[in-house]
Each structure stands twice: as C-alpha cells, then as structure tokens.
BASEVO-972589 format. One line per 4 residues: number of its first residue (from 0); their letters; for each residue y, x, z of C-alpha. Coordinates in nm, 3 decimals, decimal comma. Layout:
NUM = A = Y X Z | ...;
This chain:
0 = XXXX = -6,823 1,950 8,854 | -6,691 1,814 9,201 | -6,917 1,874 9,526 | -6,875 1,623 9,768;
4 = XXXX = -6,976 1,592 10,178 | -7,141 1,283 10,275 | -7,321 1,209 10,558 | -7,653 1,181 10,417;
8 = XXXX = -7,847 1,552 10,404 | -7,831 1,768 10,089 | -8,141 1,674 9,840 | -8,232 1,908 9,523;
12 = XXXX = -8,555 2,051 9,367 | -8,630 2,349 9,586 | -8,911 2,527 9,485 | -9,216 2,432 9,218;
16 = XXXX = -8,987 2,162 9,034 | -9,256 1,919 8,868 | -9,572 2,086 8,954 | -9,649 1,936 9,320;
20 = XXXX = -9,643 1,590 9,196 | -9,855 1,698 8,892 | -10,129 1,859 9,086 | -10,142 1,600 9,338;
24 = XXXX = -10,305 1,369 9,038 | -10,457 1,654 8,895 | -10,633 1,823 9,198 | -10,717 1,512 9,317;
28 = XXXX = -10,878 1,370 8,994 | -11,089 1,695 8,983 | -11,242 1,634 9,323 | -11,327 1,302 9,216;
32 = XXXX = -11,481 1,353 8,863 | -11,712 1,624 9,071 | -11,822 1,368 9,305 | -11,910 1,143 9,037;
36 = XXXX = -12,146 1,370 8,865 | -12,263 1,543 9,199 | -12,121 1,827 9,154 | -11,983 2,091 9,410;
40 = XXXX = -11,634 2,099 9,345 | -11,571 2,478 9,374 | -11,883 2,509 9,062 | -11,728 2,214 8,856;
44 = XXXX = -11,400 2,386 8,890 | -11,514 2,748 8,799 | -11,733 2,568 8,514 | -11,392 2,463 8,358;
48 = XXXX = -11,107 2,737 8,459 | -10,961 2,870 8,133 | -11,120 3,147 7,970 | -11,018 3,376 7,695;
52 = XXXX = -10,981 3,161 7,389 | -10,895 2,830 7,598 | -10,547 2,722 7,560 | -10,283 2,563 7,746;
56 = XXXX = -10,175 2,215 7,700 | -9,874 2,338 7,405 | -10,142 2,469 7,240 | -10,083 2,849 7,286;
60 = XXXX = -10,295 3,132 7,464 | -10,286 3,144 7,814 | -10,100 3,560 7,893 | -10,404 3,622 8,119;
64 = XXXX = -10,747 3,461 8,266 | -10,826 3,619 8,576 | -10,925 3,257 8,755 | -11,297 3,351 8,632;
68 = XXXX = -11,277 3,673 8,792 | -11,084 3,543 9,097 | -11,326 3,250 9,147 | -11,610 3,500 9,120;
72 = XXXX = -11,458 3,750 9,416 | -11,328 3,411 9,642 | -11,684 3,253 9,660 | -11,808 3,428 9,944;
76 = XXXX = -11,503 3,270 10,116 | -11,558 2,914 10,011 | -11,938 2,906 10,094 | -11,851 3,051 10,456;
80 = XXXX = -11,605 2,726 10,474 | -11,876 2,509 10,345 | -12,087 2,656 10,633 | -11,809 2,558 10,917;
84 = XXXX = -11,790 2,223 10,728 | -12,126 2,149 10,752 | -12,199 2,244 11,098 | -12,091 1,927 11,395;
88 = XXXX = -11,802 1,851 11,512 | -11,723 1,813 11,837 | -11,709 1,413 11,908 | -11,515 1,197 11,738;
92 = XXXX = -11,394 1,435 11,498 | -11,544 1,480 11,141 | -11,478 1,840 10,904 | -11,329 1,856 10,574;
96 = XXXX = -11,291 2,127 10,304 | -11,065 2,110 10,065 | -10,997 2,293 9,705 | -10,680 2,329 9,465;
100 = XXXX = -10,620 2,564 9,182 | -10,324 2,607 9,018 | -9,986 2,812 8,963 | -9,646 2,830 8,774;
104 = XXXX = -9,490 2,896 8,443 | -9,209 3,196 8,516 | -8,887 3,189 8,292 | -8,835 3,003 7,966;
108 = XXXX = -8,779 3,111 7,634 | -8,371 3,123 7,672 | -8,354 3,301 7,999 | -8,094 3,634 8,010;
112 = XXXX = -8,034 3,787 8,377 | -7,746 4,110 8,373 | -7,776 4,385 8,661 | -7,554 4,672 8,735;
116 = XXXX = -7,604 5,027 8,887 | -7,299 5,261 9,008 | -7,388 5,634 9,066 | -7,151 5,720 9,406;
120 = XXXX = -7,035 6,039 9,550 | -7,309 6,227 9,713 | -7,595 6,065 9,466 | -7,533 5,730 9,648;
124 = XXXX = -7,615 5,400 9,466 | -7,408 5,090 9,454 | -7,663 4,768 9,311 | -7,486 4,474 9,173;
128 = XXXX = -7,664 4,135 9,123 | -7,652 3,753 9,188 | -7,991 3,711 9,300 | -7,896 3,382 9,528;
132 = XXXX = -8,058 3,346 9,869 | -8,262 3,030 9,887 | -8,531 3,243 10,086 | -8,666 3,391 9,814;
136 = XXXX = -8,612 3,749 9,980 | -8,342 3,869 9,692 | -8,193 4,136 9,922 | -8,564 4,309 9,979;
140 = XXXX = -8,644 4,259 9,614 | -8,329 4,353 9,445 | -8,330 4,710 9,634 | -8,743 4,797 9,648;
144 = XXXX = -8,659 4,682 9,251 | -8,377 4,965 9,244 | -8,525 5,191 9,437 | -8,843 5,178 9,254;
148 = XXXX = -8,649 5,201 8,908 | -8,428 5,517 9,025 | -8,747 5,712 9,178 | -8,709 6,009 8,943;
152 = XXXX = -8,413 6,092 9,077 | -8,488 6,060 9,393 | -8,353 5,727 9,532 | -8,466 5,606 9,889;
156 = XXXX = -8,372 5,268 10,054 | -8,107 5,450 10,229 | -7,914 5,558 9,919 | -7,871 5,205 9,799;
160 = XXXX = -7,577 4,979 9,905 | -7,624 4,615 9,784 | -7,357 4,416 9,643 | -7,480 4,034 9,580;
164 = XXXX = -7,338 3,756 9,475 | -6,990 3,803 9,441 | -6,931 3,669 9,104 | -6,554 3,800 9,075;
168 = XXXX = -6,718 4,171 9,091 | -7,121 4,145 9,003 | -7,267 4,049 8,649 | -7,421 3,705 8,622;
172 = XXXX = -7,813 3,747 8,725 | -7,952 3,344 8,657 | -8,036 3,109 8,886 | -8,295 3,175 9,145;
176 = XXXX = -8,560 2,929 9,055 | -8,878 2,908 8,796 | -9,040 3,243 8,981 | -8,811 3,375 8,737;
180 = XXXX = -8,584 3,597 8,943 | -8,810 3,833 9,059 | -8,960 3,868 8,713 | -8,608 3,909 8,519;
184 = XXXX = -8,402 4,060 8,813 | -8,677 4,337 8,777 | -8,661 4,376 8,411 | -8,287 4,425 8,388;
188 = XXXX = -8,304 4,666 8,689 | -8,495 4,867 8,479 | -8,244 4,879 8,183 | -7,961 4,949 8,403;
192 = XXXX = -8,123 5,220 8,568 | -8,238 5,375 8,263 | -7,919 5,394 8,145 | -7,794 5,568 8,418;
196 = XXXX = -8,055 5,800 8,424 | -8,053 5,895 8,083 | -7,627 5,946 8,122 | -7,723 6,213 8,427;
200 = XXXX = -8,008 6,369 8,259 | -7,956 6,723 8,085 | -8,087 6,927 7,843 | -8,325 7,104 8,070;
204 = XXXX = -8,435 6,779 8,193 | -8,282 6,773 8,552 | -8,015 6,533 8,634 | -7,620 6,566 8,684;
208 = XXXX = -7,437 6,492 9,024 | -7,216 6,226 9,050 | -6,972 6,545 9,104 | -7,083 6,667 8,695;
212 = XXXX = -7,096 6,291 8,574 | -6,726 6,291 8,650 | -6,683 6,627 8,634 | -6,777 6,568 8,229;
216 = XXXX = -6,575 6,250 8,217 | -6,965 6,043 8,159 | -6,931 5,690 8,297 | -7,141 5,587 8,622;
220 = XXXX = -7,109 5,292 8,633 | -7,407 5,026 8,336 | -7,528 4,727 8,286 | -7,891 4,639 8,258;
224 = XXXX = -7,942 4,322 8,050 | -8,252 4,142 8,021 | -8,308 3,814 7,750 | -8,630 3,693 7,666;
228 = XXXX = -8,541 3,573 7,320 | -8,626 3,937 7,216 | -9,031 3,842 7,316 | -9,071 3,597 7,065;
232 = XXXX = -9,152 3,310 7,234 | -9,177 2,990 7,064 | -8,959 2,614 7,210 | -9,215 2,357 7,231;
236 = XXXX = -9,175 2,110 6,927 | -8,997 1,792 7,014 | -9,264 1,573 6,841 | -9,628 1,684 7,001;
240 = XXXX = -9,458 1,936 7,284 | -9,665 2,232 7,125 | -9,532 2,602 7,172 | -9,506 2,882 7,376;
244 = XXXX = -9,177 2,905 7,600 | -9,275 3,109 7,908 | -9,324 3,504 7,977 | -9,577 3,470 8,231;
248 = XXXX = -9,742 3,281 8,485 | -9,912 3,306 8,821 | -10,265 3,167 8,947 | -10,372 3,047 9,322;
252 = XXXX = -10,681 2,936 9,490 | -10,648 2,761 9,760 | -10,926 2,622 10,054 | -10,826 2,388 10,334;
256 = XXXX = -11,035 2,336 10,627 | -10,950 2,058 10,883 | -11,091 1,828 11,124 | -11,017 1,407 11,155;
260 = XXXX = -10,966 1,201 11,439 | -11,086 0,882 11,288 | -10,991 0,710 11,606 | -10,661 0,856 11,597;
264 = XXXX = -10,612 0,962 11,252 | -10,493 1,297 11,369 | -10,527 1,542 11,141 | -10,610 1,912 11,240;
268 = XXXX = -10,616 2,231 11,011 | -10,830 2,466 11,157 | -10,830 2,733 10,827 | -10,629 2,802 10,501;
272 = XXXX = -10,762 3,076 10,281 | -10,588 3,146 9,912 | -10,616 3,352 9,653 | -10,335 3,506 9,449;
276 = XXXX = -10,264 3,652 9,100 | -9,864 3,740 9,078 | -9,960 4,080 8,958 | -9,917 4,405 9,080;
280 = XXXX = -9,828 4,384 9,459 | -9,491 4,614 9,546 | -9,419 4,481 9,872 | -9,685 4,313 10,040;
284 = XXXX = -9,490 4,229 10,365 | -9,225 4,051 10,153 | -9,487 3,851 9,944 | -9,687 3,772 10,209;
288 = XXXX = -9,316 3,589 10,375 | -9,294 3,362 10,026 | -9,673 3,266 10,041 | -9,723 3,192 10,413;
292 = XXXX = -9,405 3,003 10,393 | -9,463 2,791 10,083 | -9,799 2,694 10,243 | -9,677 2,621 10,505;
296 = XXXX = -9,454 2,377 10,346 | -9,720 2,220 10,134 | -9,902 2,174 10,457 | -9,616 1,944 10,561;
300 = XXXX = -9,573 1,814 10,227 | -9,916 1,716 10,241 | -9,983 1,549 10,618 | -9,663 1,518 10,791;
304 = XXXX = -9,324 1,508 10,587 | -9,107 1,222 10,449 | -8,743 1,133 10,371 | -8,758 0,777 10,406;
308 = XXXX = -8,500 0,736 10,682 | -8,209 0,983 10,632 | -7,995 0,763 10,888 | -8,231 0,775 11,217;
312 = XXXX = -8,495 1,013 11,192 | -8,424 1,249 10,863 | -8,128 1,429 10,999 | -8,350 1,710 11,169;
316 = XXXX = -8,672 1,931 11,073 | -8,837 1,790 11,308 | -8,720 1,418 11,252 | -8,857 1,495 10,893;
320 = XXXX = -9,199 1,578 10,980 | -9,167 1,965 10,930 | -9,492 2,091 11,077 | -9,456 2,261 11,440;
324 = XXXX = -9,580 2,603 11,519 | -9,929 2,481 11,677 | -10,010 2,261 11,420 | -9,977 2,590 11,173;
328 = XXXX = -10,378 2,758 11,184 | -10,404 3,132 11,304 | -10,688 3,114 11,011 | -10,437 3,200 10,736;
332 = XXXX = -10,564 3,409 10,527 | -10,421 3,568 10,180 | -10,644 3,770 9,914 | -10,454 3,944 9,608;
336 = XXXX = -10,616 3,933 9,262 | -10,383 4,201 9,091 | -10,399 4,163 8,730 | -10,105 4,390 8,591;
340 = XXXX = -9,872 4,237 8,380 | -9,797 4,339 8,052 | -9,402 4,301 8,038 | -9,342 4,227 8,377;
344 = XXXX = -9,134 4,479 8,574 | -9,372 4,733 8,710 | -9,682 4,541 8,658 | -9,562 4,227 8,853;
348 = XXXX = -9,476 3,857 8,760 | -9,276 3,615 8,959 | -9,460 3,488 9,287 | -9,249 3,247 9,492;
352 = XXXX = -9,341 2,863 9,284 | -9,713 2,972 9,316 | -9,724 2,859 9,660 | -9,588 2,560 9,643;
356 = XXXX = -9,722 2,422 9,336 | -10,078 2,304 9,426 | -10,163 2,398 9,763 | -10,079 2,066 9,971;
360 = XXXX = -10,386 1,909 9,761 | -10,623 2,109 9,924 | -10,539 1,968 10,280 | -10,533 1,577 10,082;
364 = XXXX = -10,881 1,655 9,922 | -10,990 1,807 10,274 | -10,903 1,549 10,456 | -11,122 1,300 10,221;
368 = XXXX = -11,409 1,504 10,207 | -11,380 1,486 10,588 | -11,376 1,088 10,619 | -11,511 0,986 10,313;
372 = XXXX = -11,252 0,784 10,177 | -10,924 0,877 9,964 | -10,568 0,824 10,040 | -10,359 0,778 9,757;
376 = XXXX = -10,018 0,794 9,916 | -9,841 1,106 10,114 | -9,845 1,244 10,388 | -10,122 1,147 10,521;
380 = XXXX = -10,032 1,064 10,820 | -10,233 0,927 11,097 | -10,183 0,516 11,042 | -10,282 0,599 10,659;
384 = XXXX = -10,577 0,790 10,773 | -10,693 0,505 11,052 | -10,605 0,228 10,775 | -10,846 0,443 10,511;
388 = XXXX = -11,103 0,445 10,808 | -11,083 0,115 10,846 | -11,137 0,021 10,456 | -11,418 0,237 10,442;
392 = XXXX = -11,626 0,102 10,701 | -11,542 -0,239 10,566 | -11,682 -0,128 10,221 | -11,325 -0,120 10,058;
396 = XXXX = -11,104 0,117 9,869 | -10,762 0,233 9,926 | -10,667 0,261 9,626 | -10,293 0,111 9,521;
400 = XXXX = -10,271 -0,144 9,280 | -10,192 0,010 8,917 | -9,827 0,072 8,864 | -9,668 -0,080 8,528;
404 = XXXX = -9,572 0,192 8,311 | -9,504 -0,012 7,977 | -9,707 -0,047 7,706 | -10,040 0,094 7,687;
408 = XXXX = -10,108 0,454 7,616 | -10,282 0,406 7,276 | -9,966 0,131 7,177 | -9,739 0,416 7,235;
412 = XXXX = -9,908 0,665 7,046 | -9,937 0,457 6,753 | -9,604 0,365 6,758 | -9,488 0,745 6,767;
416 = XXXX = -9,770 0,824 6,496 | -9,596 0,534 6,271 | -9,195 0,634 6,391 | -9,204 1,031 6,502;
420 = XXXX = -8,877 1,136 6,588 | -8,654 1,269 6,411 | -8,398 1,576 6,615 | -8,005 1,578 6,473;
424 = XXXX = -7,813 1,931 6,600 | -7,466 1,859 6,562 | -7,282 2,193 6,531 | -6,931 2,229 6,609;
428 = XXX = -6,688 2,332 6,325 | -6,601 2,648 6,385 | -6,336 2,681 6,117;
C-alpha cells in the first residue's frame, strides 16, 4: 500500500460507517408514516421499538431491549419539548421538534484485539496497546480499563505508565472503529491482567512484589488476548444476509428542538436532549466528550456541512460548514439508560458510533415539523429551507425526482429466487 500527499484534504469513513445515511431514510420515513396515520411520532415509535422476541433484520435476537424501558423514563422529556414547541414564537420564526432512534452494531464475528501488562519495580505498571487516537479517548480508556482490571492489587492511575501505539514494541490491539475498541480493548485488559495477577498471587492469597516475582524467576511481563470467534457468533449467509455477527450493540434517543426563519431560512437549535444505553457507565466525563462531540457533528452533518468544493471553500472547518460555538445550544442534555452487559468488559459495550449514527435526523425531522414541508437533500441549509418555504405555500412538494436504481425490486428478487448464488472458497495449497 503507497500513501500519497495531494492537495485535496484527507477523506475516509470516520465514525458510524453506513448508519448515518441509513437513518436519514429511515428516521425520516418514520416521521412520515406517523403523520399519515395521525399519529404522534414519539407513540408510533414506542408502539414499534423492538421488544423481547422481535428480531433484527438477519433474523437473530436482538442482545438486549431496553428502548421500551428507555422510551418509558425519556417521555417526560419529550412532552416538556412538545410544550416549548407548541407555545409562539417570537415573529417570523416557527418551532420544530424533532425525534431519531437508533444505535450501532460493536465488533464482528472475526474481531481479535492483544493487550499487554508489565509488573515494574516498586509494583509499578507498564500498559501496552494500539488503541489509535482518532478522538476516541484511548489514552483515558486504556488506563481507567487497567486500572479497573488490576484493583485487587491495588493499582491507582498513578501506578500505570502507558505505552501506545508503537507497533515495533506493543501487541496488535485492532483498528479503532465499529465502537469496537472500547468493548475488545476492555476484554483483553482483563485477560492480561488476570494473568498477571494470578502469577503474583500466593498460597495465602496475597500477592508477590515485583522484588519476589523476580526474586522466584516468575515472568512479569503477559499478554491478554481477546477473539470473538470463541462467542459463537454466526456470518450472515451470503444468499438472504441472515445471521448473527456482532457482540453487542448500543441504543440512543434523540430530541431536537429548533426554531425557522422562513424569511431567512436560518435555522436555530435551541435544545438537544438524548438518551443513551452503552451499558454500565465507568467514566462519565470521558463518555460524555464522545457523545457531546458526535452530536455535535451530526448537528453539522445535518444543517450546515458539505464537501462540495475542496478547492475554494473545503480547505478549512469553517469553509466546510463545521458548526461554530454559538450555533451549539447550552440545552444539551445527556440521560444514561445503563443496562449491564453480559460479556462486555465490566458491564459496558462500546459507545463512540452511537452518537453519530442517527442523531442529525432529529434536527432534519425538526426542522420539518417546524415549517411544514420536508427537505430531502442535506444540510439543510438556509436557500433549501427558503426554496421548501416557497413550495409549500405554492401547494408543491420538494421532493427529488426518483433516482434509477435498475430493475425493479420485485424483478430482482425473482431473478435471485430463480439464480441464488452460488460462493466458491478457493484455498491455497498448502503442500
């Protein structure tokens, strides 16, 4: 693989790969079947959240349902947005509120992460790992992890020195994407550190020095290796895309509450409140950084943000529509559902796609709950929301014309009925 400069800025999947442009149909369809059968969106959602015995689209169990519960708890919230949205606006300005529920898959079926833990003179802790900064707050995580792991012998934040990501000394840890890290960062933490622990513990039950453990000639220095494999998760079949790949996932509510210039088309958030289920909380400070931050992005995603012109205007946050500090609301609130998770390391499950995967829909389905009329195309910026304005008060839609996609849907699934496909795995010759 070569790497090469150009003068164009760096692009990749960051964070949520797949999801955002999902929900944005999703979401958005759900607002609109409610409307057509009258419906309050935040009941016709609850009515059809996934409940024990519902299963996900590859056919397998969902590993929890808390969005009945959670939905339940976050009401009091919504119906105290409905009451803002309902009461006037100050002149020329009209009030929307806005819903999306959604989440992330964490890991895949495949996924292997390796950690490892060196016992120091003077009960000290070196903490090797690969957990690759993208924002994600490895350095936090990787030592409340260790620290968390090592507590029965004692282990505070100031023991630990952390050693990341330099692969010529430190095991290979995975990418840092999928929510994954977190989730099997924390697993393998745990292996490594009970293998140190049970090499310092004695007969009695108390724990060697690092003075005894070489003393006695016992190694301080193991690997903690995680691989899902061992959970017996299932690849989704090629043919109908029916299985069950992924440890865990994570839920979010989100509410969006802005006000519309229809003369202007500027678009105002006055509020978002959300509702989380990652699982047990171990640093709240340090979760709170990946939500606030990956709404804020889907705020931007959502009204302000595009990539159109990387020569003139897409060379700077700002040029790109990054959202400034005053457009950010001081009403941003976060609520934690904690459901513990069964395999996850201490209860938790990864976080960090959560908040990017749905969220910008709310402030989209806000924004045409507040003028009446739905734009189909982000960010909904203010010459989309004037032109939507504009087609509404002359009794039109906005909607785009249909985009060809080939053959019909009920074409192609005859034709893969009549000619299902058929998988070859070569396998090399080992002889």
């Amino acid at each position: 693989m070569r790497v090469l400069l150009s003068n164009n800025s760096y692009l990749t999947a960051y964070r949520g790969a797949g999801s955002p442009e999902m929900f944005t149909s999703s979401e958005s369809m759900i607002d609109m079947c409610a409307e057509a059968v009258g419906m309050d969106p935040y009941e016709f959602r609850f009515k059809n959240v996934a409940r024990p015995g519902d299963l996900t689209p590859n056919g397998a169990p969902f590993k929890l349902y808390p969005l009945e519960d959670m939905m339940n708890k976050f009401r009091p919230v919504y119906q105290k947005d409905l009451a803002w949205r309902n009461e006037p606006a100050e002149e020329g300005w009209k009030r929307g509120i806005g819903l999306s529920l959604g989440g992330y898959h964490v890991s895949w079926k495949t996924d292997n992460c390796e950690v490892e833990v060196e016992l120091k003179a003077g009960n000290k802790i070196d903490f090797y790992d690969t957990w690759e900064m993208q924002g994600q707050g490895g350095d936090i995580g990787a030592l409340e992890q260790i620290v968390e792991a090592l507590l029965p012998i004692g282990i505070t934040p100031d023991d630990v020195r952390l050693i990341m990501n330099d692969s010529k000394i430190c095991p290979d840890s995975g990418l840092a994407g999928a929510s994954r890290m977190h989730f099997m960062h924390g697993r393998a933490t745990i292996a490594a550190a009970n293998l140190l622990m049970d090499a310092m513990r004695k007969e009695d039950g108390t724990f060697r020095t690092y003075e005894e453990m070489v003393a006695e000639g016992i190694p301080t220095r193991y690997k903690g290796v995680d691989n899902t494999t061992k959970y017996g998760f299932t690849d989704l079949d090629d043919d109908r895309g029916q299985g069950d790949p992924m440890p865990d996932q994570n839920f979010i509510i989100n509410i969006a509450c802005v006000e519309v210039n229809e003369a202007t088309g500027k678009v105002r958030v006055v509020s978002s409140h959300n509702m989380i289920d990652v699982g047990v909380v171990g640093n709240y400070l340090a979760l709170g950084g990946q939500a606030y931050g990956g709404i804020f992005h889907s705020m931007g995603y959502a009204l302000s943000e595009h990539y159109s012109d990387f020569d003139k205007k897409c060379m700077t946050p700002l040029g790109c529509g990054f959202p400034k500090c005053n457009e950010v609301p001081d009403d941003f609130t976060l609520d934690f559902h904690q459901t513990p998770r069964e395999i996850g390391p201490f209860g938790s499950g990864g976080a960090s796609e959560c908040f990017q995967s749905c969220c910008h829909v709310s402030f989209i389905n806000a924004v045409a709950n507040a003028i009446g009329q739905r734009i189909y195309e982000m960010p909904c910026t203010p010459d989309k929301v004037k032109a939507a304005v504009a087609a509404r008060d002359a009794g039109k839609d906005t909607k785009p014309a249909p985009f060809y996609l080939g053959e019909s849907f009920e074409d192609a699934m005859e034709y893969i009925k009549e000619h299902p496909m058929t998988v070859v795995r070569e396998v090399a010759n080992e002889s």
